[in-house]
SEMI-572498 format. One record per residue (C-alpha): x negated, y, z negated; residue in three letters. Coordinates in nm, 3 decimals. Each point is the difference from the previous one (the first is absolute). Layout:
<gufis>
     east    north       up  rest
        X        Y        Z   ALA
...
</gufis>
This chain:
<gufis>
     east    north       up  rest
  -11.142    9.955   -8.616   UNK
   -0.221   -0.260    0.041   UNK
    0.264   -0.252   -0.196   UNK
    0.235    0.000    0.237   UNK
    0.017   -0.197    0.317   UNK
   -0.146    0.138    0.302   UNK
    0.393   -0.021    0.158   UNK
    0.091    0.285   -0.290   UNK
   -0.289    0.223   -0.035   UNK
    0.079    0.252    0.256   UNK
    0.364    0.055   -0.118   UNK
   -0.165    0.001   -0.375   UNK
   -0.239    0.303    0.106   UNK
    0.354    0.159    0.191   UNK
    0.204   -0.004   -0.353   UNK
   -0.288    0.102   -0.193   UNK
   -0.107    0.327    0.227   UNK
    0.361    0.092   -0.038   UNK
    0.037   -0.088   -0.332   UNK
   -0.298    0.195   -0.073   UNK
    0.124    0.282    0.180   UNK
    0.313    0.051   -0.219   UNK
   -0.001   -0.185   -0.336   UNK
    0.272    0.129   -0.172   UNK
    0.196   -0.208    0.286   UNK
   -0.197   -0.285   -0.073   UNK
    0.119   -0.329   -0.100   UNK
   -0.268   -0.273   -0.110   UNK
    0.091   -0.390    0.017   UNK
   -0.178   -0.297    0.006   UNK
   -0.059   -0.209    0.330   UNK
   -0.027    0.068    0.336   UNK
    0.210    0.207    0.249   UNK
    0.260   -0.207    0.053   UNK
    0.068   -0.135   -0.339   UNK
    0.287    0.038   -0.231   UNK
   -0.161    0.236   -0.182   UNK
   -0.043    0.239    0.310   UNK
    0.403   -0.067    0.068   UNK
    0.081    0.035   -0.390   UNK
   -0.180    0.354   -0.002   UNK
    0.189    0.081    0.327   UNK
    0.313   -0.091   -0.092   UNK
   -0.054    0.174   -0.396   UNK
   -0.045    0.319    0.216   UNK
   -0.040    0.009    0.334   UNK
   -0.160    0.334    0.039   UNK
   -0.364   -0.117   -0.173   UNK
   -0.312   -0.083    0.138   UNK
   -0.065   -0.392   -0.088   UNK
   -0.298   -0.046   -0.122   UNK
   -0.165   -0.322    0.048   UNK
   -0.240   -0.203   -0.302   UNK
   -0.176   -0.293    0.015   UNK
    0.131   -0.078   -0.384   UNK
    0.252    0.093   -0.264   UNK
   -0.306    0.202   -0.172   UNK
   -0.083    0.157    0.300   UNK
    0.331    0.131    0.031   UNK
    0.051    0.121   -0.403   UNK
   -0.341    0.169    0.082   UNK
    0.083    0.175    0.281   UNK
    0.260    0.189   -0.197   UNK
   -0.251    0.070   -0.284   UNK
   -0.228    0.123    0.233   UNK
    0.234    0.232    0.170   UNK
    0.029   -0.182    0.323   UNK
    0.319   -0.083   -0.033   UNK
    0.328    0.153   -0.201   UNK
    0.124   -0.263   -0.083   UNK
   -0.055   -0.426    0.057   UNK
    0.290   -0.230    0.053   UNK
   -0.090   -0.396   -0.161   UNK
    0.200   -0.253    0.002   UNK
    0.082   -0.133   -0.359   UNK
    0.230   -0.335    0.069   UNK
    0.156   -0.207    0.233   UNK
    0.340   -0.176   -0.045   UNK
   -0.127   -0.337    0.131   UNK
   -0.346    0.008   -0.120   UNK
    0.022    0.201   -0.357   UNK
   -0.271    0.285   -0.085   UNK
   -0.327    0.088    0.192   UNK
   -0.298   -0.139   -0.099   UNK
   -0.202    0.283   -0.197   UNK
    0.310    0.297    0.030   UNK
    0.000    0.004   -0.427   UNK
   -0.342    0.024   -0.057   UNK
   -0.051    0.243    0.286   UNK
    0.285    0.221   -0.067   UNK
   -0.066    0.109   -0.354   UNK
   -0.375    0.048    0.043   UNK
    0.080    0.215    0.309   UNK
    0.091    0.315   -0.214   UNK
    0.225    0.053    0.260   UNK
    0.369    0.029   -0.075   UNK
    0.323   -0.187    0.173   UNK
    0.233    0.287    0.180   UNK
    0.192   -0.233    0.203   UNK
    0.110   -0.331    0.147   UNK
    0.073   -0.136    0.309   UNK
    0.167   -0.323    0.085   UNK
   -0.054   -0.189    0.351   UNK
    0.131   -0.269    0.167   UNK
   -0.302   -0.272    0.125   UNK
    0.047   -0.155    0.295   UNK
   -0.312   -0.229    0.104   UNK
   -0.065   -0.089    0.363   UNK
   -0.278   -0.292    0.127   UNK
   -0.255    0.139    0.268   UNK
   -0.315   -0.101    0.186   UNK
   -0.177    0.022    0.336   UNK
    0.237   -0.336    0.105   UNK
    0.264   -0.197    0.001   UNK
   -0.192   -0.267   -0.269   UNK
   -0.007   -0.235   -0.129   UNK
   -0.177    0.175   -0.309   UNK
   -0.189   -0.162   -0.293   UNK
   -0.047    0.309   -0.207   UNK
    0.225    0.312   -0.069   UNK
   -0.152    0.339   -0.165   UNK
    0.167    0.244   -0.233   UNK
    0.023    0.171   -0.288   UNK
    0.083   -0.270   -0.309   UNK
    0.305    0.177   -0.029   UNK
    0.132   -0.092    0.347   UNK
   -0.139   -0.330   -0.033   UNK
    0.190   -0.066   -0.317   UNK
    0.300    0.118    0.193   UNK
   -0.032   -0.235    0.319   UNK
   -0.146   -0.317   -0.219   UNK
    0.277   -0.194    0.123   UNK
   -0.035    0.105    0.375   UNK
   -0.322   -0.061    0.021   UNK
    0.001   -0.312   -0.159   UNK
    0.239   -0.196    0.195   UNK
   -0.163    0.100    0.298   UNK
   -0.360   -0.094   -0.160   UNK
   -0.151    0.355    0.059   UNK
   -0.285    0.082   -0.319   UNK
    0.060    0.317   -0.184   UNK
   -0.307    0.150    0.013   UNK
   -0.011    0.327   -0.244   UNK
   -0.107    0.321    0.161   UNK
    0.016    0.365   -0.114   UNK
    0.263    0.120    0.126   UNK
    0.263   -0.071    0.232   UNK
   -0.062    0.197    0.296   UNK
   -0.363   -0.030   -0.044   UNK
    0.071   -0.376    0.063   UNK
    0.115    0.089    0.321   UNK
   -0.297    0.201    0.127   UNK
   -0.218   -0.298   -0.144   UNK
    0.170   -0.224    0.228   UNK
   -0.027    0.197    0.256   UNK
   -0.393    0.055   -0.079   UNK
   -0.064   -0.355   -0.037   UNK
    0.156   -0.143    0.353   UNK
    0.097   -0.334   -0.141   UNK
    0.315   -0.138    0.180   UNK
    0.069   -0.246   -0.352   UNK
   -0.004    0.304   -0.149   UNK
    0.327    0.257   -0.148   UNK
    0.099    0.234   -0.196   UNK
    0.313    0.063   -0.247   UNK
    0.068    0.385    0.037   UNK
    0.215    0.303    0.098   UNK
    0.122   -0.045    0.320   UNK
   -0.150    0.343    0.120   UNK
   -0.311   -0.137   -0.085   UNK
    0.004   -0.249    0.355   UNK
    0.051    0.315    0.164   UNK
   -0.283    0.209   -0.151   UNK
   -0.282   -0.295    0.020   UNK
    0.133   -0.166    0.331   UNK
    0.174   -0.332   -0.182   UNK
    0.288   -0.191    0.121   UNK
    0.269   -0.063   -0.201   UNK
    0.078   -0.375   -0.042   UNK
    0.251    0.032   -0.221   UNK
    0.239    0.262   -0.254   UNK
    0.131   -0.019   -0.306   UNK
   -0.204   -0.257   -0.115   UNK
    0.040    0.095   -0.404   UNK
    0.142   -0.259   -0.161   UNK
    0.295    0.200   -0.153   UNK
    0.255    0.217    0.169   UNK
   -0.033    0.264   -0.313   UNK
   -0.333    0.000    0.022   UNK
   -0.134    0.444   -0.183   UNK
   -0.264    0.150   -0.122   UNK
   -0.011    0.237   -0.257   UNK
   -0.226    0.323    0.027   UNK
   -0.091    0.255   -0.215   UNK
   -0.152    0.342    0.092   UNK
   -0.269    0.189   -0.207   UNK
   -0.159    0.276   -0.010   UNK
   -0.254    0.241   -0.229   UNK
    0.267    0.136   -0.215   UNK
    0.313   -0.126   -0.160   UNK
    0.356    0.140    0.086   UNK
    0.155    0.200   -0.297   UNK
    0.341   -0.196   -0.109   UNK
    0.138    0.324   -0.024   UNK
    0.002    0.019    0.364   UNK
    0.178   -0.317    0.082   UNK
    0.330    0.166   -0.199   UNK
    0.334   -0.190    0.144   UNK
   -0.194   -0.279    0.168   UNK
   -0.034   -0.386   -0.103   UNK
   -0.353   -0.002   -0.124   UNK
   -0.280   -0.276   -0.047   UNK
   -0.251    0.031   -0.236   UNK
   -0.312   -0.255   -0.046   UNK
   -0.253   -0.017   -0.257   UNK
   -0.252   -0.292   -0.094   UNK
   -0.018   -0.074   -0.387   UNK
   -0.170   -0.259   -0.250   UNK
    0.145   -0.101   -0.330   UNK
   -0.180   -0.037   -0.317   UNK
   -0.100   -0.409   -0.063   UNK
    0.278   -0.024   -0.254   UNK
    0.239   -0.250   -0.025   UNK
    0.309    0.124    0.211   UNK
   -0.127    0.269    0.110   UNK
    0.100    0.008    0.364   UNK
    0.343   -0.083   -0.188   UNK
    0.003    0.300   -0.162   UNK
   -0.134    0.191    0.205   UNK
    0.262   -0.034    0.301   UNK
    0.319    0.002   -0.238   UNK
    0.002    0.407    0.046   UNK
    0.103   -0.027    0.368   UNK
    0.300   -0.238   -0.108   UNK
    0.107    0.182   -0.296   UNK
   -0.021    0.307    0.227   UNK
    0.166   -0.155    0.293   UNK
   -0.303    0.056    0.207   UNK
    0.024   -0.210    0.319   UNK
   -0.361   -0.213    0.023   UNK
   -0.054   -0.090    0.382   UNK
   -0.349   -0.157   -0.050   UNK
   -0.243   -0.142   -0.224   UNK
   -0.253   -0.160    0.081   UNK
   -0.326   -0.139   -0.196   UNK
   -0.390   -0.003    0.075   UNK
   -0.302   -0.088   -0.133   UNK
   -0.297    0.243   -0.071   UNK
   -0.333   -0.137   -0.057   UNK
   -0.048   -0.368   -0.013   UNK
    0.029   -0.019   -0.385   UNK
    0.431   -0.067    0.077   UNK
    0.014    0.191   -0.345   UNK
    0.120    0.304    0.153   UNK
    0.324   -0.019    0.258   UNK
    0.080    0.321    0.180   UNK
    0.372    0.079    0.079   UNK
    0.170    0.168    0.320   UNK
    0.328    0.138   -0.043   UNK
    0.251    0.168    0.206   UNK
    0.278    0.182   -0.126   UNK
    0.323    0.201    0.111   UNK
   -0.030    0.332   -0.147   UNK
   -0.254    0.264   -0.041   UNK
   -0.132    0.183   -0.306   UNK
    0.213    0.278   -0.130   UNK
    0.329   -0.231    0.008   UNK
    0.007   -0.009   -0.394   UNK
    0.053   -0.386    0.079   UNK
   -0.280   -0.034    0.162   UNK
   -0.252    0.194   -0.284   UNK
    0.143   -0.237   -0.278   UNK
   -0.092   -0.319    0.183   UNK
   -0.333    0.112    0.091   UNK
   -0.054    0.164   -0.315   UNK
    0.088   -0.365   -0.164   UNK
   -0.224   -0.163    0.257   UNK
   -0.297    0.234   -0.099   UNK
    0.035   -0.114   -0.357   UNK
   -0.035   -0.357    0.065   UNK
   -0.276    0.127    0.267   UNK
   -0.407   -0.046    0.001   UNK
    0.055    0.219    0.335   UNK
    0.243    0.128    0.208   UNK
   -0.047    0.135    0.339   UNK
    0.252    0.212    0.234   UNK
   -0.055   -0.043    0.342   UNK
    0.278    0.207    0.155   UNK
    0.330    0.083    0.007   UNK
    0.168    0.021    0.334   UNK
    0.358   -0.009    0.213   UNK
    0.122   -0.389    0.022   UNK
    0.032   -0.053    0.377   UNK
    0.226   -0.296   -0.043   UNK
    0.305   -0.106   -0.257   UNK
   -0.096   -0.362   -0.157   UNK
    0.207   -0.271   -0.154   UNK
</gufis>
């Protein structure tokens, strides 16, 4: 509690009482009430009890811990690429992917006044997103948490030169005045999130849905190796929606894969590619297999 701005602790202690109350209904996200994690997890079901956490860890261990069914992170943005820390934190999580959720981000500018402001707070995220807004005005990006705890700072702090990039529902919670909307720099500005929770959906299950399925791998240090090791998913006309590469350690000897596919095990498709990839494989991780929410190109 104490992490949060003074503006957001008693609405904290609120979602946490009733969270506590009813966790299977709970939600955790990361941020502040007010954020676009809060909105994400209300808009992925609107029945649950949001569950506020001052970090992404806080929120994977709130499901661990049973205070929360199931957490709702978001994974990548299609302005600003992949969240800091969301590959590394995902697989050592132990939790498993059982859905997505994809949400349109619309950034508004608030503060106690009408300006003019030297410094704007957000998430990175959201400051990636508005770089050009708030550079032709010559505002500072100043990184902060989260987005709606940017707010209540502001708010808690009292300085006129002061703003914040966040939800718009966030003036209205922590007494800001929106200066100005929309101020992302694109139009098609989304944010990808994926829902987890203790225990993995059963493919089985999903029968007569379009599927996702995600899984983390590392290739042997062989000479074509990653080569080899996606040709299974062509050869098996397995659509690959993502891959993405990270390091682990600082040696640089060992890179990490993140893949997203369209399929689930038990498509006989699907087992011969991954088989193929597990042959190539040092390790291969599933995180979760789960209904696609959107078609993509």
């Amino acid at each position: 509690m104490h992490s949060y701005p003074a503006p957001a602790q008693a609405r904290v202690q609120e979602m946490v009482e009733a969270a506590a109350a009813d966790p299977a209904r709970a939600v955790s996200f990361q941020g502040a009430p007010g954020c676009n994690g809060h909105r994400a997890a209300l808009e992925y079901d609107p029945a649950c009890l949001p569950l506020p956490c001052f970090s992404f860890e806080d929120a994977l261990d709130a499901v661990k811990d049973g205070s929360a069914a199931r957490a709702i992170i978001p994974i990548e943005n299609s302005q600003h690429g992949r969240v800091a820390d969301i590959h590394f934190l995902l697989p050592e999580s132990g939790l498993s992917i059982v859905g997505e959720h994809f949400m349109e981000i619309r950034h508004s500018l608030m503060a106690l006044g009408d300006g003019p402001f030297a410094a704007a707070y957000s998430h990175p995220q959201a400051l990636g997103q508005s770089r050009v807004f708030l550079r032709t005005r010559g505002i500072v990006p100043m990184a902060y948490a989260d987005t709606a705890g940017a707010a209540a700072y502001v708010a808690e702090m009292g300085d006129p030169a002061a703003a914040a990039i966040a939800p718009k529902i966030a003036a209205e919670l922590y007494g800001l005045k929106v200066i100005a909307d929309d101020v992302q720099d694109a139009s098609d500005n989304m944010t990808r999130f994926v829902v987890l929770a203790p225990q993995p959906l059963d493919p089985a299950s999903l029968a007569g849905q379009t599927t996702m399925t995600t899984f983390v791998f590392e290739v042997k240090n062989i000479p074509a190796a990653l080569y080899k090791a996606l040709g299974g998913f062509a050869t098996n006309g397995v659509n690959m929606t993502k891959l993405e590469s990270y390091q682990k350690g600082a040696s640089f000897a060992a890179t990490t894969f993140y893949a997203d596919i369209v399929g689930a095990p038990g498509d006989p498709a699907v087992d011969r590619a991954l088989e193929e990839l597990a042959f190539h494989c040092k390790e291969l991780r599933m995180l979760g297999t789960y209904p696609q929410e959107r078609g993509r190109g």
